[in-house]
Biopython code that builds the backbone (N, CA, C, O; Angstrom):
import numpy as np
from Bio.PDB.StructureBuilder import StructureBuilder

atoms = [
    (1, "UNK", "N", (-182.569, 0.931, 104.999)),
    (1, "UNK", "CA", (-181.583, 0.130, 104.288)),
    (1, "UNK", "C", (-181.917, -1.347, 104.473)),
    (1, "UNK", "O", (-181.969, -2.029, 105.496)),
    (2, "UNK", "N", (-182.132, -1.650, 103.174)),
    (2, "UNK", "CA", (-182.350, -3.415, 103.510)),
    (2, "UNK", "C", (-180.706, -3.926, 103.832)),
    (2, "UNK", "O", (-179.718, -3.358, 103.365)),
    (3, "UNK", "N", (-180.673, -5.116, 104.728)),
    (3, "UNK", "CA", (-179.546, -5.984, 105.268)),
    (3, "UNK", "C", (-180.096, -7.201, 104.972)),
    (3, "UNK", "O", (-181.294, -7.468, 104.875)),
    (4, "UNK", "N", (-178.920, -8.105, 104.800)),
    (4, "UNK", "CA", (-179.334, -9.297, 104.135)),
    (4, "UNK", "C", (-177.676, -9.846, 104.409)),
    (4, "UNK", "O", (-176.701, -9.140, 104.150)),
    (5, "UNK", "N", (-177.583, -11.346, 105.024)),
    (5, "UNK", "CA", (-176.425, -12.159, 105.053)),
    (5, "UNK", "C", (-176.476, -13.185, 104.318)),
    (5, "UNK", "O", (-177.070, -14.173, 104.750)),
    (6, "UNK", "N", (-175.888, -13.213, 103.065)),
    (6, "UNK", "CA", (-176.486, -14.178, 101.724)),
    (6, "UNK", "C", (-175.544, -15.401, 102.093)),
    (6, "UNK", "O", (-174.363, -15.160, 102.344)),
    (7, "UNK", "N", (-175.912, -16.410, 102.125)),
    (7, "UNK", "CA", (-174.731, -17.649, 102.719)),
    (7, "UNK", "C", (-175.188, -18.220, 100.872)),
    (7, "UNK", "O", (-174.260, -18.759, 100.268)),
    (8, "UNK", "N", (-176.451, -18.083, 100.165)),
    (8, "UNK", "CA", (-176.262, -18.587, 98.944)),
    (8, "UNK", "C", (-176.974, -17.421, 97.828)),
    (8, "UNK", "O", (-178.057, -16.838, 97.884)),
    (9, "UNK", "N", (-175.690, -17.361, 96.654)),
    (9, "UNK", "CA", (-175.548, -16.424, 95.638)),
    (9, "UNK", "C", (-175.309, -17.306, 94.349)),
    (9, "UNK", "O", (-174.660, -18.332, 94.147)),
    (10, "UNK", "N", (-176.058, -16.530, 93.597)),
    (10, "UNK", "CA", (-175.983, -17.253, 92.256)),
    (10, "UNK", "C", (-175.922, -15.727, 90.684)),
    (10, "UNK", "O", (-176.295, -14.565, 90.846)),
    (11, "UNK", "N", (-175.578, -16.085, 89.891)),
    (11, "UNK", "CA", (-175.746, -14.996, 88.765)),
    (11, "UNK", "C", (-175.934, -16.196, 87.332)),
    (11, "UNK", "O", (-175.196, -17.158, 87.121)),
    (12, "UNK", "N", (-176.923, -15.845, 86.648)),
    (12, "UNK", "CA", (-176.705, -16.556, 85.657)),
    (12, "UNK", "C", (-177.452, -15.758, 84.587)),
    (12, "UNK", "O", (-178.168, -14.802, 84.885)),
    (13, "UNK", "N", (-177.245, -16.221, 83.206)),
    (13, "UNK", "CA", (-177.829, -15.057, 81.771)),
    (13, "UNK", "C", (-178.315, -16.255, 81.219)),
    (13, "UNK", "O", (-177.926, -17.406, 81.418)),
    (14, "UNK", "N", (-179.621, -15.643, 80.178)),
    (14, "UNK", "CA", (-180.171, -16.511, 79.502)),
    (14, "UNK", "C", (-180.390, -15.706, 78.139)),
    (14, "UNK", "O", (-181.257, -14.842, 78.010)),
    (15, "UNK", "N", (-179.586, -16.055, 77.238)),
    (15, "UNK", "CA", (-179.643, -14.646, 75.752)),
    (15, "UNK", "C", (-179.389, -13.694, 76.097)),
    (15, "UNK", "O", (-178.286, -13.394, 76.553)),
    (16, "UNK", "N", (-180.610, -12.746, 75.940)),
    (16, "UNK", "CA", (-180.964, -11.499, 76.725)),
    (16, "UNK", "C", (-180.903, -10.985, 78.308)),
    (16, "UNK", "O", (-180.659, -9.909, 78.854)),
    (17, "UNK", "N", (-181.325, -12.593, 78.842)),
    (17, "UNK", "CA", (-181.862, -11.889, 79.833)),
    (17, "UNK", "C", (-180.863, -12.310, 81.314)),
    (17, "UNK", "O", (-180.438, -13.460, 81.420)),
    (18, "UNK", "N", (-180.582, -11.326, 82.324)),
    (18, "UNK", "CA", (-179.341, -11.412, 83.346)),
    (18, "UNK", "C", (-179.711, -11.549, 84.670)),
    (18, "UNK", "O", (-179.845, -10.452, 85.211)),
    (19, "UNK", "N", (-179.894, -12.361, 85.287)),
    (19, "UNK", "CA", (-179.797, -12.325, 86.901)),
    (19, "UNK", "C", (-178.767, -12.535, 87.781)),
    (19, "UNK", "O", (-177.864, -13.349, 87.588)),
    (20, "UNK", "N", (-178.927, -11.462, 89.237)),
    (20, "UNK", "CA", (-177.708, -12.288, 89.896)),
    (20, "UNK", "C", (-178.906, -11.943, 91.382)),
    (20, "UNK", "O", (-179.739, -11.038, 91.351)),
    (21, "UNK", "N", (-178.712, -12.881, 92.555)),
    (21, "UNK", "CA", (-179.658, -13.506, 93.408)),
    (21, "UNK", "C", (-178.564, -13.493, 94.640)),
    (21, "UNK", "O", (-177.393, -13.870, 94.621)),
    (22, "UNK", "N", (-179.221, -13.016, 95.554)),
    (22, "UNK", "CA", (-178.671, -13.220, 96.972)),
    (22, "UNK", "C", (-179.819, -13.686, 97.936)),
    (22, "UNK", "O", (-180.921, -13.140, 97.976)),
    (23, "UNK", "N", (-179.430, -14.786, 98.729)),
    (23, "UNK", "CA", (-180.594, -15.412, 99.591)),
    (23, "UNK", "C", (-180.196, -15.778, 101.160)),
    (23, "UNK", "O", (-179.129, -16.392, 101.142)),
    (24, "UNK", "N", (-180.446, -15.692, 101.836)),
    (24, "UNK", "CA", (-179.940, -16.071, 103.078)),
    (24, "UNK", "C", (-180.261, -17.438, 103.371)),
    (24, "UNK", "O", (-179.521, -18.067, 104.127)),
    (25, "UNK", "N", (-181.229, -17.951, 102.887)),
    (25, "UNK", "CA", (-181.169, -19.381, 103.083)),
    (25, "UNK", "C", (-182.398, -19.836, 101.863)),
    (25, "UNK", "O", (-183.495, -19.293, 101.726)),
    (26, "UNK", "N", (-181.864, -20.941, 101.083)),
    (26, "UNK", "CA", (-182.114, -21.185, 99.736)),
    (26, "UNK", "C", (-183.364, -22.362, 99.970)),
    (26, "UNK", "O", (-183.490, -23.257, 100.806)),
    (27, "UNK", "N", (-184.104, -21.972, 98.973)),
    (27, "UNK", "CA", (-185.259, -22.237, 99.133)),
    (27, "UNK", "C", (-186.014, -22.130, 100.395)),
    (27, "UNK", "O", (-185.863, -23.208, 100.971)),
    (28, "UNK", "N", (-186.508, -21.606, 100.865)),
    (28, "UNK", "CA", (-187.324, -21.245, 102.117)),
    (28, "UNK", "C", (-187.815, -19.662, 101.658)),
    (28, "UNK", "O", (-187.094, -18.692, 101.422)),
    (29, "UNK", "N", (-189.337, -19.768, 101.619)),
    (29, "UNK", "CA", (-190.579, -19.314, 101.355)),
    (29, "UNK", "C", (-190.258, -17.870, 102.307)),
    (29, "UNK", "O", (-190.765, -16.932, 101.692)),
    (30, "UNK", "N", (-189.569, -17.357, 103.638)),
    (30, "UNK", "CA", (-189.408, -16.721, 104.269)),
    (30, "UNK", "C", (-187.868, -15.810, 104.168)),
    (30, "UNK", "O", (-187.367, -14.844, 104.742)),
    (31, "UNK", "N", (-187.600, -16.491, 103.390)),
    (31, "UNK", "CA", (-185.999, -16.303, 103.492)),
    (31, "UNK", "C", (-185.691, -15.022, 103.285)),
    (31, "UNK", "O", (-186.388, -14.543, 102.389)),
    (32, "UNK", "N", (-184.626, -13.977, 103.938)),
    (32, "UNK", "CA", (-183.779, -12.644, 102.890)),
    (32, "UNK", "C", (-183.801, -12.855, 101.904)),
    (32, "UNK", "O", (-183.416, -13.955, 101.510)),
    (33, "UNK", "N", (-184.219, -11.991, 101.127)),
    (33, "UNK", "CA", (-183.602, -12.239, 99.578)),
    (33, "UNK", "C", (-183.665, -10.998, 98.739)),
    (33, "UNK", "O", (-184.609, -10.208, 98.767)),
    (34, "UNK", "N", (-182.425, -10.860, 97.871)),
    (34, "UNK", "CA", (-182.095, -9.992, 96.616)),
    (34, "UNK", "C", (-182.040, -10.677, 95.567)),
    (34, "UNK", "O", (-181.521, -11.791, 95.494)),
    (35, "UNK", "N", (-182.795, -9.815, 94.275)),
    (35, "UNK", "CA", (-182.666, -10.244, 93.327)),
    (35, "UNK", "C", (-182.911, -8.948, 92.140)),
    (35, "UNK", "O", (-183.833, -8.147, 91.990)),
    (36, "UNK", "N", (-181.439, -9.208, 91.301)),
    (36, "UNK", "CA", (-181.386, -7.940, 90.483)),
    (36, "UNK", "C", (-181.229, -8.576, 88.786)),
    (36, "UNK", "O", (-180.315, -9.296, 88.385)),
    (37, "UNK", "N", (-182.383, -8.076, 87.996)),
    (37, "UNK", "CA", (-182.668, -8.492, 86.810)),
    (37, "UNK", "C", (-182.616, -7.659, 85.985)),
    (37, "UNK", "O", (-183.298, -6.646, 86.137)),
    (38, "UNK", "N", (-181.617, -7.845, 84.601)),
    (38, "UNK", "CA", (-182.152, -7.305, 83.142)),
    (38, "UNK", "C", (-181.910, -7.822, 82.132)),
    (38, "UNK", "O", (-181.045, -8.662, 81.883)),
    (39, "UNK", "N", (-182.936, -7.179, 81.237)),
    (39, "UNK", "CA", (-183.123, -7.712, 79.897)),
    (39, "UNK", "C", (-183.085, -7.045, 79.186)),
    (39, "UNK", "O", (-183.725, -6.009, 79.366)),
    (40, "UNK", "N", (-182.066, -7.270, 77.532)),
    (40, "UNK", "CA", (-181.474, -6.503, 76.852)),
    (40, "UNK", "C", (-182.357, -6.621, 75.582)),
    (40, "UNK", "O", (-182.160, -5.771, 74.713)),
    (41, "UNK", "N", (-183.363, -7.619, 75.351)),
    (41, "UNK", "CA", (-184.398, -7.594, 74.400)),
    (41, "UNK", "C", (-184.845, -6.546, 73.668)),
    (41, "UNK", "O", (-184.883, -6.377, 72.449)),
    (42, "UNK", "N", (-185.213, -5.795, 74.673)),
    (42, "UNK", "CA", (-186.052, -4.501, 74.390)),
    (42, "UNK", "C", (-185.306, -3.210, 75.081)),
    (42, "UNK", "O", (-184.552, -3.372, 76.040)),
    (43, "UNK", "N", (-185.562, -1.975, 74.545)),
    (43, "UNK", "CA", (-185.321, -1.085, 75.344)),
    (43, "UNK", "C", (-185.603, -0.734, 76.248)),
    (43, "UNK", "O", (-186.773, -0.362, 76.339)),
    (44, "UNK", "N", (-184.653, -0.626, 77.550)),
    (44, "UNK", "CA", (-185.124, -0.939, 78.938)),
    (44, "UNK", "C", (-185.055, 0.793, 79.429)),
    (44, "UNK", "O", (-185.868, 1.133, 80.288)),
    (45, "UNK", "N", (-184.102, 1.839, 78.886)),
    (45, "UNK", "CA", (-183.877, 2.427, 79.474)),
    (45, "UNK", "C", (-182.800, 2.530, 81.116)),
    (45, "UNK", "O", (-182.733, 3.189, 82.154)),
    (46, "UNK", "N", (-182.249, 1.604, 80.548)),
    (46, "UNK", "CA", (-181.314, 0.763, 81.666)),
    (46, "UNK", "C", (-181.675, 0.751, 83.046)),
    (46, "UNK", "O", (-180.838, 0.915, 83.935)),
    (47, "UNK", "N", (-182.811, 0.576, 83.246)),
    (47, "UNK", "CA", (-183.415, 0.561, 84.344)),
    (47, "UNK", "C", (-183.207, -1.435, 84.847)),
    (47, "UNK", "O", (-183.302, -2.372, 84.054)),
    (48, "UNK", "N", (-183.003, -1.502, 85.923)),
    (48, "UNK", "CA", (-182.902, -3.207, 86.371)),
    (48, "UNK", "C", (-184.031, -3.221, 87.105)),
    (48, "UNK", "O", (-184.331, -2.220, 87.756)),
    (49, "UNK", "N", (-184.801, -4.317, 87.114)),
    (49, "UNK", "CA", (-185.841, -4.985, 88.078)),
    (49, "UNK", "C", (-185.286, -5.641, 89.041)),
    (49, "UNK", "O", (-184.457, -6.536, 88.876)),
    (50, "UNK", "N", (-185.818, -5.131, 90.407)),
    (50, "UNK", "CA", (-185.420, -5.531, 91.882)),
    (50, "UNK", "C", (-186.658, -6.711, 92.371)),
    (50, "UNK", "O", (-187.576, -6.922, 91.578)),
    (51, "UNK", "N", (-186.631, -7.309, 93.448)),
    (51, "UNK", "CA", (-187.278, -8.177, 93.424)),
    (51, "UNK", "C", (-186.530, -8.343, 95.237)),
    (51, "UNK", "O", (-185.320, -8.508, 95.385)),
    (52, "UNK", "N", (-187.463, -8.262, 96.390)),
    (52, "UNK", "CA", (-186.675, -8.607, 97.448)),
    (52, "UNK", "C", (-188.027, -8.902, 98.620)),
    (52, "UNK", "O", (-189.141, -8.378, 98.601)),
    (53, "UNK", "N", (-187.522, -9.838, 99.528)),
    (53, "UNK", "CA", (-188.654, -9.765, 100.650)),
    (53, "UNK", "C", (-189.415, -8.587, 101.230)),
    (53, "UNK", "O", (-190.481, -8.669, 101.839)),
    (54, "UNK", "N", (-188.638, -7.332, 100.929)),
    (54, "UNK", "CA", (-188.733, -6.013, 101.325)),
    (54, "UNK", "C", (-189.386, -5.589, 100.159)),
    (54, "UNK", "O", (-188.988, -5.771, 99.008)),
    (55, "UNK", "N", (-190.871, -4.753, 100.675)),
    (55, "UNK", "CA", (-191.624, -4.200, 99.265)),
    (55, "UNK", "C", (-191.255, -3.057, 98.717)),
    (55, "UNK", "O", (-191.614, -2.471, 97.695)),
    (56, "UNK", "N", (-190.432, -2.809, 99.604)),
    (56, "UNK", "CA", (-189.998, -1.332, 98.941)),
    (56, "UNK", "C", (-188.790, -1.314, 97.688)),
    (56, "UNK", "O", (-188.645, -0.471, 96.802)),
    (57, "UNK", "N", (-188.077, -2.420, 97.925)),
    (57, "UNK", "CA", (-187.388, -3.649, 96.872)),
    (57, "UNK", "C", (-188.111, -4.024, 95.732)),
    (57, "UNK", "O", (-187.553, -4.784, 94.941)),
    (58, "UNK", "N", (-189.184, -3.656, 95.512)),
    (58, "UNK", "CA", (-189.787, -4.531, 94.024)),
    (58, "UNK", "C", (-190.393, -3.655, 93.330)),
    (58, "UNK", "O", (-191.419, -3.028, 93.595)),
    (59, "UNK", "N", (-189.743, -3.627, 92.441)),
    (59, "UNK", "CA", (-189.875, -3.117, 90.616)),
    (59, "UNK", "C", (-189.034, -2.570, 90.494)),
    (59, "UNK", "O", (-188.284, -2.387, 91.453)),
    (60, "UNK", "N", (-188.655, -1.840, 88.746)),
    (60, "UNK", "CA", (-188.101, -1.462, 87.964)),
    (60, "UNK", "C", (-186.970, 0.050, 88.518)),
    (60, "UNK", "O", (-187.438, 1.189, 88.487)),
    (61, "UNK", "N", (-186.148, -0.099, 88.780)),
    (61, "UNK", "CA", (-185.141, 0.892, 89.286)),
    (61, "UNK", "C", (-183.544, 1.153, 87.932)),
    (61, "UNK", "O", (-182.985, 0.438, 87.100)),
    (62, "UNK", "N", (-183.435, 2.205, 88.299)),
    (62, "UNK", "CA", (-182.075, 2.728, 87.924)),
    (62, "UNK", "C", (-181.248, 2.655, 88.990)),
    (62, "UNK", "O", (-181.377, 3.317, 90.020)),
    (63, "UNK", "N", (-180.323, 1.789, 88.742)),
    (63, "UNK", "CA", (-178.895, 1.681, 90.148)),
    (63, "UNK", "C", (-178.229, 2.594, 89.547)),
    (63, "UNK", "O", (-177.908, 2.616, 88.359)),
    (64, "UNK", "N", (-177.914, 3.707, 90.728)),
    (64, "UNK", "CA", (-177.013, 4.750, 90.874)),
    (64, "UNK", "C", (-175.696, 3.985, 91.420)),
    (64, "UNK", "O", (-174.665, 4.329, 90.843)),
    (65, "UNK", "N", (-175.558, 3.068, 92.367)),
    (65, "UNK", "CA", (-174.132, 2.825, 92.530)),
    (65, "UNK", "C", (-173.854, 1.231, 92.942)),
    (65, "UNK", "O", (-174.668, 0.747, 93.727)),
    (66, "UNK", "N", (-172.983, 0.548, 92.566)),
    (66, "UNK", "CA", (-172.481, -1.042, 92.982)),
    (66, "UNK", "C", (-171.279, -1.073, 93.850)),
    (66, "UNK", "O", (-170.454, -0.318, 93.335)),
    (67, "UNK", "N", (-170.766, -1.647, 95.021)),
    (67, "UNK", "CA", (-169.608, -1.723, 94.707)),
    (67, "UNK", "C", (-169.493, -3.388, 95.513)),
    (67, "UNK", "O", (-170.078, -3.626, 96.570)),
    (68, "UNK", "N", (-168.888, -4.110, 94.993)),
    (68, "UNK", "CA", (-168.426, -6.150, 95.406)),
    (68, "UNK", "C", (-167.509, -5.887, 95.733)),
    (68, "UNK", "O", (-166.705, -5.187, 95.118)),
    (69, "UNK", "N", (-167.308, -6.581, 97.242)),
    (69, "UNK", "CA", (-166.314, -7.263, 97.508)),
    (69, "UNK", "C", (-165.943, -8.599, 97.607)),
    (69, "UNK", "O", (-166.403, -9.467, 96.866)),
    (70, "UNK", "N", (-164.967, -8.846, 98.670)),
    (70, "UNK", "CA", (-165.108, -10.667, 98.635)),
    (70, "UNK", "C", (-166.112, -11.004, 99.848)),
    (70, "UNK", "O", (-166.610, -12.120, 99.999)),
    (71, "UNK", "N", (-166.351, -9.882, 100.711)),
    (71, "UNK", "CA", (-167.566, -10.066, 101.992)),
    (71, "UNK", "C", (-169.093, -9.569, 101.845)),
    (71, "UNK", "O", (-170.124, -9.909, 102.426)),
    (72, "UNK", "N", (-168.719, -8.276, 100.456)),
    (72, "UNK", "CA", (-169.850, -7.690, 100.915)),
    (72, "UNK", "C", (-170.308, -6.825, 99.538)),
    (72, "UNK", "O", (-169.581, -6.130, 98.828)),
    (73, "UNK", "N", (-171.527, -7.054, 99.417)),
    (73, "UNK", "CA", (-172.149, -6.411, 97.971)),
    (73, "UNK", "C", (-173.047, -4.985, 98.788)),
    (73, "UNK", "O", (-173.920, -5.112, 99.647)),
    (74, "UNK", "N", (-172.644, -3.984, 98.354)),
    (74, "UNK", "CA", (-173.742, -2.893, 98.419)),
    (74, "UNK", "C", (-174.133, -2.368, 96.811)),
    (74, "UNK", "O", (-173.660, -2.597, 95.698)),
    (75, "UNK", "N", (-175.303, -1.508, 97.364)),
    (75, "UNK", "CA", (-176.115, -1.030, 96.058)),
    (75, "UNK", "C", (-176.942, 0.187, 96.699)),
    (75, "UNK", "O", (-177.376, 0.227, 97.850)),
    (76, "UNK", "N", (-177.071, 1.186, 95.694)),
    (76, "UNK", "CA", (-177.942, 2.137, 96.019)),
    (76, "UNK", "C", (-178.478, 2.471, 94.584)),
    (76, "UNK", "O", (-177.861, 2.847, 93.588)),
    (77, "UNK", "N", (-179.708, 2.242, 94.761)),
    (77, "UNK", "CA", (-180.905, 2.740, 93.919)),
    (77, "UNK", "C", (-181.196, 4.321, 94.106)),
    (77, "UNK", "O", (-181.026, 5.008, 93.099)),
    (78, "UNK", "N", (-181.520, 4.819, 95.016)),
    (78, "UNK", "CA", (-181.635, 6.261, 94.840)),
    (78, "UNK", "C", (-181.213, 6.956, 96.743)),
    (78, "UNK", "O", (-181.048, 6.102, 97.614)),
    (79, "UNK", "N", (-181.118, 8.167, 97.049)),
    (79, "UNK", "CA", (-181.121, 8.201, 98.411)),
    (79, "UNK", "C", (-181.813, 7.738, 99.257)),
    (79, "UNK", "O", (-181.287, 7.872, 100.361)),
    (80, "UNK", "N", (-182.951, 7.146, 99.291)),
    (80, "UNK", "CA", (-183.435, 6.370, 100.752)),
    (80, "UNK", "C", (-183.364, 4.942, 100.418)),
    (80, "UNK", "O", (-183.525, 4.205, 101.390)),
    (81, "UNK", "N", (-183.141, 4.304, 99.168)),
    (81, "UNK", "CA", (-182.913, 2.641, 99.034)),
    (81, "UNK", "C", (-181.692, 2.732, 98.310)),
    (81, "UNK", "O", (-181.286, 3.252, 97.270)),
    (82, "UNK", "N", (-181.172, 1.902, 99.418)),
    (82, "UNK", "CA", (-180.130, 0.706, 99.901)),
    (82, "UNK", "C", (-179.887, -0.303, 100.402)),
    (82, "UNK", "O", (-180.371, -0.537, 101.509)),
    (83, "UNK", "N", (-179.079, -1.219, 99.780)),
    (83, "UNK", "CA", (-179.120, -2.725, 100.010)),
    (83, "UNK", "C", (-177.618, -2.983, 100.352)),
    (83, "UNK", "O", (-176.736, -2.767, 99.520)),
    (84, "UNK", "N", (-177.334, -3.499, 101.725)),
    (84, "UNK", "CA", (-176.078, -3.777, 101.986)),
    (84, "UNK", "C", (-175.976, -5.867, 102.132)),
    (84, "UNK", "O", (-176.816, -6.444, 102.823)),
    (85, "UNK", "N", (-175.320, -6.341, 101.691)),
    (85, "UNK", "CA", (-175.414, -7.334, 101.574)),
    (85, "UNK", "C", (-173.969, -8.025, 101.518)),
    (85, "UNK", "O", (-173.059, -7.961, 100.692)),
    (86, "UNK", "N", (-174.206, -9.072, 103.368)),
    (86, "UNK", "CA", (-173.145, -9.311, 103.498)),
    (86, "UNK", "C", (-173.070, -10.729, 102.723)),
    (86, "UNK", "O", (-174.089, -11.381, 102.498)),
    (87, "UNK", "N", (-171.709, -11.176, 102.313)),
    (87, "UNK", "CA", (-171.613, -12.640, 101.465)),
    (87, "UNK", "C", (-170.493, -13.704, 102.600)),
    (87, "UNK", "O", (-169.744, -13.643, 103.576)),
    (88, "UNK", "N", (-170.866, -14.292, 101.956)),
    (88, "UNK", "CA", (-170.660, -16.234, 102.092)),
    (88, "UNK", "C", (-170.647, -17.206, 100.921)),
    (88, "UNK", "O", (-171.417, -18.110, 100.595)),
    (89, "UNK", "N", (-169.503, -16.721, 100.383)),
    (89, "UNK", "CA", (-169.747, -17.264, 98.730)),
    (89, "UNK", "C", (-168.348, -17.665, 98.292)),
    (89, "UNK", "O", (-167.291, -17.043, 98.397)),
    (90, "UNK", "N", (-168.561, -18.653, 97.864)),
    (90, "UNK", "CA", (-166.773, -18.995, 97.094)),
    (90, "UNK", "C", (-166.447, -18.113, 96.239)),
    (90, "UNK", "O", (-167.264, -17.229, 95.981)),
    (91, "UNK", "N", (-165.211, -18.135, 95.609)),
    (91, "UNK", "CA", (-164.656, -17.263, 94.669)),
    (91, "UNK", "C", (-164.974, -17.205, 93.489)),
    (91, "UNK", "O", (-164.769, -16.169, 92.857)),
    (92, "UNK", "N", (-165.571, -18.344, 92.890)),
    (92, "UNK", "CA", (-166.069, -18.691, 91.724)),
    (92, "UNK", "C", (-167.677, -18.114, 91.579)),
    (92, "UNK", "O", (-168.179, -17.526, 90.621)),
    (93, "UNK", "N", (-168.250, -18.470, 92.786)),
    (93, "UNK", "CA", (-169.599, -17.521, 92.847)),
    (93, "UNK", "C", (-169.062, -15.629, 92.239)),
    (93, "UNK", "O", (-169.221, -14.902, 91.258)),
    (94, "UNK", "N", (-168.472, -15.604, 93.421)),
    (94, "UNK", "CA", (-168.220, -13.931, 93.353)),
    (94, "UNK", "C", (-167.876, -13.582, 91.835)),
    (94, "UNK", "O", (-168.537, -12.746, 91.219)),
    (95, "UNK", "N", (-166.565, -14.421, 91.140)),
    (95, "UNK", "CA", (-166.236, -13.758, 90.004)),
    (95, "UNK", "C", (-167.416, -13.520, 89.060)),
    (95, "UNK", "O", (-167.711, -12.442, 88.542)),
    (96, "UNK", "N", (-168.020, -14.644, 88.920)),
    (96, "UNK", "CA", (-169.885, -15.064, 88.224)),
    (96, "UNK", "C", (-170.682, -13.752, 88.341)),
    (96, "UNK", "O", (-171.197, -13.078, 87.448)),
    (97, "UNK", "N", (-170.655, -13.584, 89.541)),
    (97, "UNK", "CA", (-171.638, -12.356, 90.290)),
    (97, "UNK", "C", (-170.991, -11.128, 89.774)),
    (97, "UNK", "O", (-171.550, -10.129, 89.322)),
    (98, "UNK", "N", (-169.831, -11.339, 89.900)),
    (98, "UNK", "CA", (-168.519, -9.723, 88.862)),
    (98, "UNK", "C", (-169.539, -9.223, 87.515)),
    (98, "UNK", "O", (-170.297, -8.274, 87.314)),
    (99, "UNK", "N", (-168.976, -10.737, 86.539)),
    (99, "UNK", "CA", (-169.174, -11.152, 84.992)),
    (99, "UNK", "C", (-170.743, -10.286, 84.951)),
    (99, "UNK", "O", (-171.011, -9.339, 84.210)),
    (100, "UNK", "N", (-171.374, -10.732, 85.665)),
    (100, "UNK", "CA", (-172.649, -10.468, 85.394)),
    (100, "UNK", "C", (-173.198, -8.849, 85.546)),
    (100, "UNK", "O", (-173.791, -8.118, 84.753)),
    (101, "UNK", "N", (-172.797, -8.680, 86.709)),
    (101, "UNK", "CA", (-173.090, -7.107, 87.103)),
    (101, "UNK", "C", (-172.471, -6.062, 86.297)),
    (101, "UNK", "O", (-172.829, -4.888, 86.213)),
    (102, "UNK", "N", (-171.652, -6.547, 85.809)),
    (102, "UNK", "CA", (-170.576, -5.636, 84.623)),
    (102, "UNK", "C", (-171.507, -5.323, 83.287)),
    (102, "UNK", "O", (-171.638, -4.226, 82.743)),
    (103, "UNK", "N", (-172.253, -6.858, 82.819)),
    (103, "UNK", "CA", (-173.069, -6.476, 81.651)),
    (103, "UNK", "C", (-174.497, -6.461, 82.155)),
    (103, "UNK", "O", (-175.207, -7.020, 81.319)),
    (104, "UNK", "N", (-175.300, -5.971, 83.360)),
    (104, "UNK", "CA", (-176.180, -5.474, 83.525)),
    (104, "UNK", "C", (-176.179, -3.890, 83.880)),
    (104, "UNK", "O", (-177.155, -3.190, 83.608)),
    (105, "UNK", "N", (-175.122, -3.420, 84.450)),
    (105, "UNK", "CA", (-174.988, -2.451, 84.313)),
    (105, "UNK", "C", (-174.012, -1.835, 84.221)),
    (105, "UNK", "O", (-173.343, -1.471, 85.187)),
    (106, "UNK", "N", (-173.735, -1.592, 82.967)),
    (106, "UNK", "CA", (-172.786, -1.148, 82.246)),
    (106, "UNK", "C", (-171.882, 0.454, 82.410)),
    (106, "UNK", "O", (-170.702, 0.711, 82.172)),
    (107, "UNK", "N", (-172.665, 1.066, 82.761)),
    (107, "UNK", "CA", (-172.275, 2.766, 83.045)),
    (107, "UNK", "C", (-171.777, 2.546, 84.444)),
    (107, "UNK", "O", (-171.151, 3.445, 85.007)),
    (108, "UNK", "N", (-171.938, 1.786, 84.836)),
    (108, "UNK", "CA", (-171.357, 1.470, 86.222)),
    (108, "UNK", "C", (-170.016, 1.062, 86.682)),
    (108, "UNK", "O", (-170.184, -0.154, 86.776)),
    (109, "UNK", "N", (-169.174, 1.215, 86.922)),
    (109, "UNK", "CA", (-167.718, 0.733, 87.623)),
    (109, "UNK", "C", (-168.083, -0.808, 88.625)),
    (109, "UNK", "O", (-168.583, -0.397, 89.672)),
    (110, "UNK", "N", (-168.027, -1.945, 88.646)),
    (110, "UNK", "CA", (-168.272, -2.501, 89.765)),
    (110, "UNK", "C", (-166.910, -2.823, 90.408)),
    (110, "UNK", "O", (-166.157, -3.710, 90.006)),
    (111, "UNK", "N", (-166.689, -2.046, 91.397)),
    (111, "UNK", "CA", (-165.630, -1.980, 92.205)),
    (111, "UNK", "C", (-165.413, -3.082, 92.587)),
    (111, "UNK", "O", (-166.537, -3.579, 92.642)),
    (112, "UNK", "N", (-164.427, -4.117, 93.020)),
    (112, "UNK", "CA", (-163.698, -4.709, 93.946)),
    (112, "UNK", "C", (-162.766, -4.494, 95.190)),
    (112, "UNK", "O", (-161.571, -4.235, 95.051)),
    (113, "UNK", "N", (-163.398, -4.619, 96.462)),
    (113, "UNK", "CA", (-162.604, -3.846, 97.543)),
    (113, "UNK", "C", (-162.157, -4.871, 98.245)),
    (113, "UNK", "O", (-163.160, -5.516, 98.551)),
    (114, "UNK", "N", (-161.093, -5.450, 98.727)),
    (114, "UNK", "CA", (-160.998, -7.036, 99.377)),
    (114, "UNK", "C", (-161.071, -6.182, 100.732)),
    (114, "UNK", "O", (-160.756, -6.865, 101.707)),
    (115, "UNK", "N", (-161.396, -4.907, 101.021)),
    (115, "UNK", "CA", (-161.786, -4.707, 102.244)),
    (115, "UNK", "C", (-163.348, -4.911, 102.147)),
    (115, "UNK", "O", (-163.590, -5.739, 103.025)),
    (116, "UNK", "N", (-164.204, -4.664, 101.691)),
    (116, "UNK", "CA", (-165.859, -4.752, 101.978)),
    (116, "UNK", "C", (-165.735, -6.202, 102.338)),
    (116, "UNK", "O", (-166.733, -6.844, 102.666)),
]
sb = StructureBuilder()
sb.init_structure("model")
sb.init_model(0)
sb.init_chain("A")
sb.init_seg("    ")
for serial, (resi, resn, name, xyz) in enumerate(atoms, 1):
    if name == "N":
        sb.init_residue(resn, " ", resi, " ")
    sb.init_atom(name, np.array(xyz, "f"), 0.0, 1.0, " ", f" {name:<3s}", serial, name[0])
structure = sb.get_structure()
């Protein structure tokens, strides 16, 4: 299971295309980091591109499950990858990070637990 304490989070869309980014410390070459991408251009097969310090984190996945809180983002890609990811983020980040994960993956519920 990758772990990661993101003190900086960002989500932003460009047309097509959707990111949302968790980093433990922003800009630094070494840093934790998540990063979950898609693009609605083409047919993706709703698969999202992962992207993380961890190699087992990078490329093209189907997320089986999301769920946000106001502390803590988890994700599971399939049974042995998982990403628990604790936050440090204002409220305005988080809702951003909501907006976004909702239209990247859509078949998905993204829960809100003000316990996580």
């Amino acid at each position: 299971m990758l772990t990661i304490s993101a003190h900086h989070a960002s989500a932003s869309d460009d047309g097509d295309y959707f990111q949302v980014a968790f980093e433990e410390r922003r800009d630094e070459e070494e840093s934790p980091y998540l990063l979950i991408q898609r693009q609605f251009e083409d047919e993706d097969g709703d698969v999202c591109y992962l992207e993380s310090h961890d190699e087992e984190f990078v490329g093209h996945f189907r997320i089986r499950a999301v769920r946000l809180g106001r502390r803590r983002f988890l994700i599971v890609v399939n049974q042995t990858l998982e990403a628990d990811v604790a936050l440090d983020i204002d409220e305005q980040t988080l809702h951003a990070i909501k907006r976004i994960l909702r239209i990247m993956i859509p078949q998905l519920q993204v829960g809100e637990d003000e316990a996580l």
